[in-house]
C-alpha positions as CSV (number, residue, x, y, z in Angstrom):
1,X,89.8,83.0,102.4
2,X,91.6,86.2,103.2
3,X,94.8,84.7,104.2
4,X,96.9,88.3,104.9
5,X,94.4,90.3,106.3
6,X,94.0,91.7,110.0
7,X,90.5,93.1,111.4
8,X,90.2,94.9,114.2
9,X,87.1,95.5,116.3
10,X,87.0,98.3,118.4
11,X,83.8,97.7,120.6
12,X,83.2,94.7,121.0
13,X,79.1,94.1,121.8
14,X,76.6,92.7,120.1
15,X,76.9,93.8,116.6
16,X,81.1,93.7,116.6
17,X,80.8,90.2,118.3
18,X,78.2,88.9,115.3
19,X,80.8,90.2,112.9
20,X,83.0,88.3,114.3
21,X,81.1,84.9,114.6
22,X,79.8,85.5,111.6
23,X,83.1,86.2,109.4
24,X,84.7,82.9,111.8
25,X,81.6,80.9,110.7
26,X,81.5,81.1,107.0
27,X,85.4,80.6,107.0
28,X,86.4,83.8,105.5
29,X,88.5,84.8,108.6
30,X,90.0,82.7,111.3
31,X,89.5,83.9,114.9
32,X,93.1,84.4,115.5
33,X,93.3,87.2,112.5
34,X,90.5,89.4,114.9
35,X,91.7,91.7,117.4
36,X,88.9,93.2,119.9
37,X,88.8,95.7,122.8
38,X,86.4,96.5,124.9
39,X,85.5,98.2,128.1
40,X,85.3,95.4,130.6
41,X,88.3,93.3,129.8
42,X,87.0,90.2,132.1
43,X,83.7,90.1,129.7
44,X,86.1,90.4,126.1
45,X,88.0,87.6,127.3
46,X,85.2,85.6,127.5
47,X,83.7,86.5,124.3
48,X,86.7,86.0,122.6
49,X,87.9,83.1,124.0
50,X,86.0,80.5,122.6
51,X,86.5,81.9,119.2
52,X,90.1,82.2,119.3
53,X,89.8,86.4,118.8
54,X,92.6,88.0,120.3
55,X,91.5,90.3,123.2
56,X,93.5,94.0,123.8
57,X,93.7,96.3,126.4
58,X,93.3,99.7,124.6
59,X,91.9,100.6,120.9
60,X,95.6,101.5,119.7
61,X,96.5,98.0,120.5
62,X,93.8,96.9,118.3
63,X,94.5,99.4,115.7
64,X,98.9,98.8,115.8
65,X,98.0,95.3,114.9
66,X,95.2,95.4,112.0
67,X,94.9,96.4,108.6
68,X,90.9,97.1,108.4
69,X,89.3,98.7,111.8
70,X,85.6,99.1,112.8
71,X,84.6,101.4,115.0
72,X,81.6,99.0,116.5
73,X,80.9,101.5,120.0
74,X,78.2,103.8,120.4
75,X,77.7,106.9,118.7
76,X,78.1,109.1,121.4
77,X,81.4,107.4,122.4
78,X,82.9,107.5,118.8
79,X,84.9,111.0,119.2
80,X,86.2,110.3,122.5
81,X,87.3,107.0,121.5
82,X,88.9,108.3,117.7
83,X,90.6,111.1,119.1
84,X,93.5,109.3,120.7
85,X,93.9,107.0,118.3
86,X,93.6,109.4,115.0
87,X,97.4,109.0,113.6
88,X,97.2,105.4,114.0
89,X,93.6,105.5,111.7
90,X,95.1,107.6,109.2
91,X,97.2,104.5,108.1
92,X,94.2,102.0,108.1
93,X,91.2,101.2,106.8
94,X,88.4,102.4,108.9
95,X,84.6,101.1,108.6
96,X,82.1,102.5,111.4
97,X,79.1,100.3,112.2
98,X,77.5,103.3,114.0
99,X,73.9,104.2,113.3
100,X,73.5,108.2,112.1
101,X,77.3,108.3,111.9
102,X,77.7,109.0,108.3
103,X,81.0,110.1,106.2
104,X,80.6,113.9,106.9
105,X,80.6,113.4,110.9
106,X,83.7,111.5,110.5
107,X,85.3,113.5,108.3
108,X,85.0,116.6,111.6
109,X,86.9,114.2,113.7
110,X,89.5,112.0,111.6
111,X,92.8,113.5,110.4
112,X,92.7,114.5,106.8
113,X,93.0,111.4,104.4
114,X,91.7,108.7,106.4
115,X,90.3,106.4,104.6
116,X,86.8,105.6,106.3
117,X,83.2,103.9,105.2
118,X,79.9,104.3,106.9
119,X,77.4,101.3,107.0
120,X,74.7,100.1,109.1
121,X,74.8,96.2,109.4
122,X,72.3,94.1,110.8
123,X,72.8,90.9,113.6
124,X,71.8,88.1,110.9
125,X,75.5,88.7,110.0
126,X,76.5,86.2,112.7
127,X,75.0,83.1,110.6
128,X,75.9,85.0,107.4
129,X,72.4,86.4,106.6
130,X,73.3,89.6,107.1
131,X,72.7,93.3,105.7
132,X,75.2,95.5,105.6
133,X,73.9,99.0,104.5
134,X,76.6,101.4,103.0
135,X,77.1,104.7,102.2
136,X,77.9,105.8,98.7
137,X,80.2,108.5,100.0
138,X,83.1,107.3,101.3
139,X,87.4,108.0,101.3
140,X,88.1,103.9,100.4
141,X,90.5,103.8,97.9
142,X,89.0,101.0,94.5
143,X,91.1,98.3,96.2
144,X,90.1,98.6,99.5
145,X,86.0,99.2,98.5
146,X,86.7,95.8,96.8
147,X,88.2,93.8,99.7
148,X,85.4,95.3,102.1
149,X,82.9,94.3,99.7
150,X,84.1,90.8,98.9
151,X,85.2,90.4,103.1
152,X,81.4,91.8,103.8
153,X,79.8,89.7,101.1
154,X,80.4,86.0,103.0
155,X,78.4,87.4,105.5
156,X,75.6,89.7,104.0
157,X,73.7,91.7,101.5
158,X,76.3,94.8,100.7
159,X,73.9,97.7,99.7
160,X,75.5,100.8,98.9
161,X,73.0,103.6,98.7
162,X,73.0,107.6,98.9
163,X,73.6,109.4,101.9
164,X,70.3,110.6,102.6
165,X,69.0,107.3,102.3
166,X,71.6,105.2,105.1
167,X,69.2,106.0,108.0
168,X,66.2,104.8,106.5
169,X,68.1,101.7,104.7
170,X,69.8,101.0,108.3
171,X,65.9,101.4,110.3
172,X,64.5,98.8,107.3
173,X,67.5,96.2,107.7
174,X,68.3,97.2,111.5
175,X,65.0,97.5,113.2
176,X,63.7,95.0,110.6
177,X,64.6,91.8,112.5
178,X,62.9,92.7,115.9
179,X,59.7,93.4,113.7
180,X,60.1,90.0,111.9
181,X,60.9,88.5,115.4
182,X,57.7,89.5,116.6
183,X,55.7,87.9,113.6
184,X,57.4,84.7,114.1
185,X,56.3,85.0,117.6
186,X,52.6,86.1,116.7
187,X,52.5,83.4,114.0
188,X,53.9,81.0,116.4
189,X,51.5,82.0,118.9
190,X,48.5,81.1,117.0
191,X,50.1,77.5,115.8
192,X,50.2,76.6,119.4
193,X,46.6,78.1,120.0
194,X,45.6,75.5,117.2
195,X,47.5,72.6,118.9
196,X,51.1,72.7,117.7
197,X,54.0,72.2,119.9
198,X,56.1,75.7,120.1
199,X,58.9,73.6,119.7
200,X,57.7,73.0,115.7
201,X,55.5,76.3,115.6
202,X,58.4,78.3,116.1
203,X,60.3,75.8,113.6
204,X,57.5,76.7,111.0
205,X,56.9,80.4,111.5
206,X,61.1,80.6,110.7
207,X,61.6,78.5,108.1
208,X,58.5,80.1,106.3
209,X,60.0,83.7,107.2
210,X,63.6,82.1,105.9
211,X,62.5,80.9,102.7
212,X,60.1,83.1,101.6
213,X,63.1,85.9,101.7
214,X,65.4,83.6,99.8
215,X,62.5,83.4,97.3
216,X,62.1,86.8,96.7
217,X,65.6,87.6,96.5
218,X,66.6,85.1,94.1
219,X,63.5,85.6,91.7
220,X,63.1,89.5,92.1
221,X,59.3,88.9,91.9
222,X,57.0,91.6,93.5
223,X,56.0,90.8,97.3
224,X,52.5,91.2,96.4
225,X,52.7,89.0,93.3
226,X,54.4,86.1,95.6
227,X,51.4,87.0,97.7
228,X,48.8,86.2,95.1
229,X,50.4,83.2,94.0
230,X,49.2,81.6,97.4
231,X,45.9,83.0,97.5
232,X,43.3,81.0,95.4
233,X,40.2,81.9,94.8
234,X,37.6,81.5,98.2
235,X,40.2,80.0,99.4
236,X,42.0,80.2,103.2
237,X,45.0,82.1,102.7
238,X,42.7,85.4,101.1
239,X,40.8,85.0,104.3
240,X,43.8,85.9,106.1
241,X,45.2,88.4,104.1
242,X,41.9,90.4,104.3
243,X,42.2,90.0,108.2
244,X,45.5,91.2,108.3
245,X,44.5,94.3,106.1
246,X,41.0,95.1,108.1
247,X,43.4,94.9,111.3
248,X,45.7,97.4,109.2
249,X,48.7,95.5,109.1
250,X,50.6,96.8,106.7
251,X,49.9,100.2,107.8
252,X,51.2,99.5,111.2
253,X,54.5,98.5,109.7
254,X,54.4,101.3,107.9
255,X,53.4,103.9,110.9
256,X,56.4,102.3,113.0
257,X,59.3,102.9,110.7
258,X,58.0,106.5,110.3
259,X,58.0,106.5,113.7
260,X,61.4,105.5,114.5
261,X,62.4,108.0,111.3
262,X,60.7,110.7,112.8
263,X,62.7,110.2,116.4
C-alpha cells in the first residue's frame, strides 16, 4: 500500500513491535520496508525475524536507511538516544511514541527544523484496532501529516487533540485496555461461576467488549442511551446496572484515571 516508503523503529519493545505487526498485518507495509534497533541485538533478531523486519546495530543505521523514524524507547532514554543521531533526524520524519514527551520537549533537544510529531498509541494497533493519540502541535510539513495519517489510519483511530489534552487522551486510550482487560476477566469470572467454560466466557466477555465499541463508534450514540436500549423495564440487565452503580463503578473508573493523572 505504501510502496516507496521506509519506517524506522528505534526501540523496538512492546509498543514499536505492535506497530510493526500491526502495519505487516493489515498489508500496508511489508516487513522488509521496517528497520529496528534495539538494545539486546540477540532478542531484535528474534522479534524481527519472523516478520521479515530488518534488524540494525545502532539507531543511525536505522535512521541512514528510512524515510519516517519513531522514537519508540523510554522517555528517560529519548535525549541520550537523539543526541547522536540529531543531523541524521533533521532530514527525516520523526514521530515519538513516548508518553509525556510532547512537541516542546523535543523541540530542546532536536536541531532546528526537524520535522517531529508527538502521539501516544495504544497496543490494539497490532490487530489494527488501535489508538493513536496526536498532538495538534507539531513541525510535519501538509504532506507528511497526510502520509502519517493515512500510514496510521490502517492501523488505528488517529485523534489529534491540543497539547494540554495528549496526557489525558494517551491515559484514556493507553491505560484503557488494562482496565477493559480486567472487565473481561471479572465478567468472565462470573460466566464460569454460573457454569460456562472459560474457554467461551472469555470468548463472550470479548466479543461483547468488541462489538459494543464498534457500535458506538459507527452510530455516535450516547454510551448511556446504548445502555438504556438494553435495559427493559423490571427486567435483568437494570438489576445489574444498579449493582454496578451501588458498588460505584463508574466512580472507580473515574477515581483511577485521576489517579494516574495526578501521578
Amino acid at each position: 500500500m505504501f510502496n516507496d516508503l521506509k519506517l524506522g523503529i528505534i526501540g523496538f519493545g512492546n509498543m514499536g513491535s505492535a506497530i510493526a505487526t500491526g502495519l505487516i498485518r493489515q498489508g500496508a507495509l511489508s516487513g522488509n520496508q521496517i528497520y529496528a534497533c534495539a538494545k539486546n541485538w540477540d532478542k531484535l533478531c528474534k522479534n524481527t525475524q519472523s516478520k521479515g523486519i530488518n534488524p540494525c546495530k545502532t539507531a543511525k543505521e536505522v535512521v541512514d536507511n528510512v524515510d519516517m523514524v519513531i522514537i519508540a524507547v523510554k522517555p528517560y532514554m529519548i535525549e541520550e538516544v537523539i543526541t547522536p543521531i540529531k543531523q541524521e533526524l533533521q532530514q527525516k520524519t520523526v514521530i515519538s511514541i513516548a508518553a509525556n514527551f510532547p512537541f516542546a520537549k523535543y523541540e530542546e533537544i532536536l536541531l532546528p527544523g526537524t520535522h517531529h510529531l508527538s502521539t501516544i498509541p495504544n497496543t490494539p494497533v497490532s490487530i489494527g484496532e488501535g489508538i493513536f493519540i496526536c498532538e495538534n502541535t507539531n513541525s510535519l510539513s501538509e504532506a507528511e501529516l497526510k502520509l502519517f495519517t493515512e500510514l496510521f489510519s490502517t492501523i488505528s483511530v488517529v485523534q489529534f487533540v491540543d497539547t494540554k489534552q495528549l496526557s489525558i487522551g494517551g491515559t484514556v486510550a493507553g491505560c484503557g485496555p488494562a482496565f477493559a482487560s480486567m472487565f473481561i476477566e471479572a465478567l468472565a469470572d462470573a460466566g464460569v461461576m454460573h457454569g460456562l467454560s472459560r474457554q467461551i466466557a472469555y470468548r463472550l466477555a470479548s466479543q461483547m467488549v468488541v462489538g459494543t465499541g464498534k457500535l458506538q463508534l459507527e452510530t455516535g450514540a450516547h454510551p448511556g442511551a446504548m445502555k438504556d436500549v438494553v435495559c427493559s423495564p423490571a427486567g435483568t440487565t437494570i438489576v445489574g446496572v444498579a449493582t454496578l452503580e451501588r458498588k460505584g463503578f463508574r466512580s472507580a473508573v473515574i477515581d483511577a484515571i485521576d489517579a494516574i493523572e495526578s501521578k
